[in-house]
C-alpha positions in Angstrom: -2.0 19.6 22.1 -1.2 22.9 20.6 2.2 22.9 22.0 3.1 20.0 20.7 2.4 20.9 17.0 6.0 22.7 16.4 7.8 19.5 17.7 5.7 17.4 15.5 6.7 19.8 12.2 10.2 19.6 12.9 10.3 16.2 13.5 8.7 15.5 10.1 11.0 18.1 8.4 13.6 15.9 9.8 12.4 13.0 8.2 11.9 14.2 5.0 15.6 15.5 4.6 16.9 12.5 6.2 15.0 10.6 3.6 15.9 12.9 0.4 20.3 12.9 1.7 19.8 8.5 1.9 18.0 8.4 -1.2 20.3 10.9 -3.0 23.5 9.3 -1.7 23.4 6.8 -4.5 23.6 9.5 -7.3 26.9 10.2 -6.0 28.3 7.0 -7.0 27.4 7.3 -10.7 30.7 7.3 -12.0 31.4 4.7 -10.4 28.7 2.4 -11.7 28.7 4.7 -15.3 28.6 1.3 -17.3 26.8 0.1 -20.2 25.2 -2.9 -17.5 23.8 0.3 -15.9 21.9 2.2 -18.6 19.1 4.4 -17.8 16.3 4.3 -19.8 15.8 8.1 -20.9 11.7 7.1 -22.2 10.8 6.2 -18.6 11.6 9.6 -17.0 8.5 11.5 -18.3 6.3 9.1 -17.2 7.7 8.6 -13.6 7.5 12.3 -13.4 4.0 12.2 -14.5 2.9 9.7 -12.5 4.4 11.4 -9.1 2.5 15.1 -10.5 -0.4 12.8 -10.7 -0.2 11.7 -7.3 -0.1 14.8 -6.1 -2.6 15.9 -7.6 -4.8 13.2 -6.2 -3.7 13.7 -3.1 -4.1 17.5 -2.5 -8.0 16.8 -4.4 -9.0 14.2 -1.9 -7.6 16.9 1.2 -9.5 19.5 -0.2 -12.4 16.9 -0.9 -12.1 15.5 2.3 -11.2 17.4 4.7 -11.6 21.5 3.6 -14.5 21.7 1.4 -16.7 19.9 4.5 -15.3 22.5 7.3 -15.7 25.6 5.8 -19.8 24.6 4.8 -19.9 23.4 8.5 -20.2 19.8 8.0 -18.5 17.3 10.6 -15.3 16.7 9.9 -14.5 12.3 9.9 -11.5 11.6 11.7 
């Protein structure tokens, strides 16, 4: 199982840039769309990006929660 873990990383690092170049390839076409039908709404940025540190947040608490704080007091693990 152990040699299958590098295969596994690179296959999710694959993922994840393949995701963030087809998500991105939109903002390329900005000037393009750059029309007043197309406004951004400036007062929504701050609490998207809020929201998302939030997330992560939660996230890395519930891992640490879940799954760290259990091993190292020698607790079972749930998988």
């Amino acid at each position: 199982m152990m040699n299958r873990m590098p295969s596994r990383i690179a296959r999710a690092a694959f993922l994840a840039m393949t995701t963030v170049i087809v998500v991105a390839t939109p903002a390329a076409a900005t000037t393009v769309i750059a029309d007043a039908k197309y406004k951004w709404y400036y007062w929504l940025a701050p609490i998207l990006m809020l929201s998302f540190i939030g997330l992560l947040l939660q996230m890395c608490g519930g891992y640490i929660k879940k799954v760290l704080l259990p091993k190292y007091r020698g607790k079972r693990v749930e998988e």
